[in-house]
C-alpha positions in Angstrom: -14.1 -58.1 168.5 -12.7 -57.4 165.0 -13.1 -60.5 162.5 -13.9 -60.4 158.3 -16.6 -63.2 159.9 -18.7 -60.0 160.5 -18.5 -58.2 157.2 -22.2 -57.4 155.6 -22.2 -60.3 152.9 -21.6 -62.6 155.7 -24.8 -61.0 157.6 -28.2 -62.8 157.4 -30.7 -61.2 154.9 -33.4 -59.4 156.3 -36.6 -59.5 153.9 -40.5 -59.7 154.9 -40.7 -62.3 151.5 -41.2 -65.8 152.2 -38.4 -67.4 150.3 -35.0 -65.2 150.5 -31.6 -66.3 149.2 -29.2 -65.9 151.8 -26.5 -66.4 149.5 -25.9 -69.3 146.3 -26.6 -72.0 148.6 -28.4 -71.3 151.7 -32.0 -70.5 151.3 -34.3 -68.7 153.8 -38.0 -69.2 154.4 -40.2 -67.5 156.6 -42.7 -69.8 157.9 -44.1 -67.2 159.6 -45.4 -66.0 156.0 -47.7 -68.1 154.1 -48.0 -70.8 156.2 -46.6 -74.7 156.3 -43.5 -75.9 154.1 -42.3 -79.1 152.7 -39.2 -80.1 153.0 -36.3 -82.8 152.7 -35.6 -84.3 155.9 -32.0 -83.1 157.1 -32.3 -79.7 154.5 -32.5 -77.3 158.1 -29.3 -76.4 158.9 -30.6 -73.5 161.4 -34.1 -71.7 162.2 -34.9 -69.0 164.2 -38.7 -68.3 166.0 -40.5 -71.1 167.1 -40.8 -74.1 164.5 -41.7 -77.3 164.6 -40.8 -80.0 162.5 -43.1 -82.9 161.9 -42.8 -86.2 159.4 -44.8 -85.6 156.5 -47.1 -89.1 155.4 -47.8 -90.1 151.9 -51.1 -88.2 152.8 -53.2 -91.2 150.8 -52.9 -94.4 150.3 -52.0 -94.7 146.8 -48.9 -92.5 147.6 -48.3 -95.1 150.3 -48.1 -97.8 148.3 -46.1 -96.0 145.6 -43.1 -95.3 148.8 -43.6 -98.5 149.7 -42.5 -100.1 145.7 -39.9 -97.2 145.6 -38.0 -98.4 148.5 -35.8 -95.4 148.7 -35.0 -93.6 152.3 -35.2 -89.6 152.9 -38.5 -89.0 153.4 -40.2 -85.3 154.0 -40.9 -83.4 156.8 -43.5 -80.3 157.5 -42.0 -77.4 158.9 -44.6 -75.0 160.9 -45.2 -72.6 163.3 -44.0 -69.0 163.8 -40.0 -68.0 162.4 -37.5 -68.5 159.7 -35.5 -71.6 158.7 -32.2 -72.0 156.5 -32.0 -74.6 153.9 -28.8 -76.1 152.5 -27.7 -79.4 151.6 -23.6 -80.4 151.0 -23.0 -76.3 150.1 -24.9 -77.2 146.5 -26.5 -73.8 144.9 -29.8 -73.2 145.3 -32.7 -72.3 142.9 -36.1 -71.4 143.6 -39.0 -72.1 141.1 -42.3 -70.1 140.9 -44.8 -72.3 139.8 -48.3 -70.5 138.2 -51.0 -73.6 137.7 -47.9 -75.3 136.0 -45.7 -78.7 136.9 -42.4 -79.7 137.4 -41.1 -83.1 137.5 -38.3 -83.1 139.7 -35.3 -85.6 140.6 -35.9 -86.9 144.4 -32.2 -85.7 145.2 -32.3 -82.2 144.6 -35.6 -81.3 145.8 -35.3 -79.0 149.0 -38.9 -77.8 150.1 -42.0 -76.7 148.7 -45.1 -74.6 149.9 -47.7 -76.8 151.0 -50.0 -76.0 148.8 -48.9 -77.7 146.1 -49.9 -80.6 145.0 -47.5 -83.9 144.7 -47.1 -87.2 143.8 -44.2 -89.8 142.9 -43.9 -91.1 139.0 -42.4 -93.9 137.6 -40.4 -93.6 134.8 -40.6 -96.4 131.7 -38.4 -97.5 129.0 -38.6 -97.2 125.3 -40.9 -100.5 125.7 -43.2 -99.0 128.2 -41.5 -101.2 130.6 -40.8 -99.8 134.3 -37.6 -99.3 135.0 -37.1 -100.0 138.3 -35.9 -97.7 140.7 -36.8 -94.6 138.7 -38.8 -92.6 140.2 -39.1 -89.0 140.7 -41.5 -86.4 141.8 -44.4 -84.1 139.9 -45.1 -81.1 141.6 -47.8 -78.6 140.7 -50.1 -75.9 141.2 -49.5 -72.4 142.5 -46.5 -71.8 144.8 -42.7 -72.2 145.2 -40.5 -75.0 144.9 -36.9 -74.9 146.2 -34.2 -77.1 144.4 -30.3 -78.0 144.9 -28.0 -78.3 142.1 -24.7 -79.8 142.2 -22.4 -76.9 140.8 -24.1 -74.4 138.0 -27.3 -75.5 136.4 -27.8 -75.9 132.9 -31.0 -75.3 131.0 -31.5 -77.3 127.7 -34.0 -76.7 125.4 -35.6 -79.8 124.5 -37.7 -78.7 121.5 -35.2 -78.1 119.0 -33.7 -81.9 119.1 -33.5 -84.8 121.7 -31.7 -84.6 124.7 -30.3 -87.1 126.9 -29.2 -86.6 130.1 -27.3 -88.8 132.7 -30.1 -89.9 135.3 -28.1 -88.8 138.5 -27.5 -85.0 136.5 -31.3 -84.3 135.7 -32.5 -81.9 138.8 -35.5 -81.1 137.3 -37.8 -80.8 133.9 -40.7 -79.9 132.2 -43.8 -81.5 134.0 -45.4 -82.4 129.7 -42.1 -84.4 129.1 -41.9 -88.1 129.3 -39.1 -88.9 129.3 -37.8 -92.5 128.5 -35.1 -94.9 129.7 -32.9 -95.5 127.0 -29.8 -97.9 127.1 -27.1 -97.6 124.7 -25.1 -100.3 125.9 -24.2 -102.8 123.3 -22.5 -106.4 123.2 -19.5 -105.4 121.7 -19.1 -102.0 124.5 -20.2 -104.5 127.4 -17.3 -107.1 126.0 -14.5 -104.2 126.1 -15.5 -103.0 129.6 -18.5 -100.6 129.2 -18.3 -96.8 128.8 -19.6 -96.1 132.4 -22.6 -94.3 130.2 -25.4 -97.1 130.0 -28.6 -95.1 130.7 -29.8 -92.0 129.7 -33.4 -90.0 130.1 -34.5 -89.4 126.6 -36.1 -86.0 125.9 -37.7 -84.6 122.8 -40.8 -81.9 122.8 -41.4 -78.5 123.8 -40.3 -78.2 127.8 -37.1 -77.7 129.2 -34.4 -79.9 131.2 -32.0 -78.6 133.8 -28.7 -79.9 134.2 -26.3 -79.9 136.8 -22.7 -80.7 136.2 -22.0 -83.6 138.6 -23.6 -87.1 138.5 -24.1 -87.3 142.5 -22.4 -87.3 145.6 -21.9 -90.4 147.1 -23.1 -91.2 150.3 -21.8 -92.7 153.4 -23.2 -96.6 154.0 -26.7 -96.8 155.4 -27.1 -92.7 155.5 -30.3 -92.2 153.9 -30.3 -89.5 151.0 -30.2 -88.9 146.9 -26.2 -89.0 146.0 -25.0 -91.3 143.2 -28.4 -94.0 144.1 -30.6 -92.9 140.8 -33.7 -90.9 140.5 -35.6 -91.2 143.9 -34.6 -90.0 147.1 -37.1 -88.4 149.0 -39.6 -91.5 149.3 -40.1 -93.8 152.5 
């Protein structure tokens, strides 16, 4: 059988390191090596060995309550046992993130798995007032260990030291775990009068961490399939 399907870039990776790129946007990890991994429910597109795949719990009861006010759908899943599984989600590229005793705050949408671990736990975001705003939420990760993430197209690192940035909620995939960022609204009377710019909200920025950006503002996704898309921070909370 003759086919360009077979050519050597199409070919699965073969690597003895826990996390290998199989290409920009599938991602291989060998559970096999280093134990348990956390991941977004619906990330496996294939695995190989024998793996089982479990639904991950809060894991304490404040956690629990904190899925519980989030409301959002997509929860995790543990993935164990003895093999390798392939991550993808809607043929997004794919970074990986070595963390060394350090954080990352990272947007429920475009997180795809993490080594277990690491510790985690949902934040809330607040507006210049110190108000909640509701239904922005994402998730701090830390600790020693790597973190797999999705970006919609080719991320963008911004350096948030030199100025402020502000970044479209639904674009931030992932930033600094010592920024705060704030809601800030930059509608006005007169813009809301004339039809709105479609721009309302924006994550403020300013201090010495990073932001990554991706160039899309979320997929949409179909009615009542759970998931991240165009919904907001959040995503990956029961």
């Amino acid at each position: 059988m003759r086919s360009e399907l077979f050519a050597e870039a199409n070919q699965e990776i073969q690597s003895a390191e826990r996390w290998t790129k199989q290409s920009s946007k599938m991602l291989r990890v060998n559970v096999s090596n280093g134990g348990d991994v956390i991941a977004a429910k619906g990330a496996m597109v294939a695995f190989q060995g024998q793996i089982e795949f479990q639904h991950e719990g809060s894991g304490s009861a404040a956690k629990f309550l904190k899925k519980m006010v989030t409301g959002e759908g997509a929860p995790l899943m543990r993935m164990r046992g003895q093999g390798e599984v392939f991550l993808a989600r809607d043929a997004q590229n794919i970074f990986t993130v070595l963390l060394e005793d350090e954080g990352l705050t990272v947007n429920g949408s475009s997180l795809l798995a993490f080594d277990q671990q690491l510790q985690w736990d949902i934040r809330m975001l607040r507006s210049g007032g110190g108000m909640m705003a509701g239904g922005l939420f994402n998730l701090e990760i830390g600790g020693r260990g790597t973190v797999a993430l999705s970006c919609d197209g080719q991320p963008l690192l911004l350096d948030c030291s030199r100025q402020p940035t502000y970044v479209d909620p639904n674009a931030a995939v992932c930033w600094s775990a010592n920024l705060q960022p704030q809601i800030q609204n930059s509608m006005n009377l007169r813009s809301m009068l004339r039809g709105g710019t479609g721009e309302a909200f924006q994550l403020a920025f300013h201090g010495p961490g990073f932001v990554v950006v991706q160039p899309s503002e979320g997929r949409p996704q179909a009615s009542g399939q759970n998931g991240g898309g165009g919904g907001g921070i959040g995503g990956l909370f029961e």
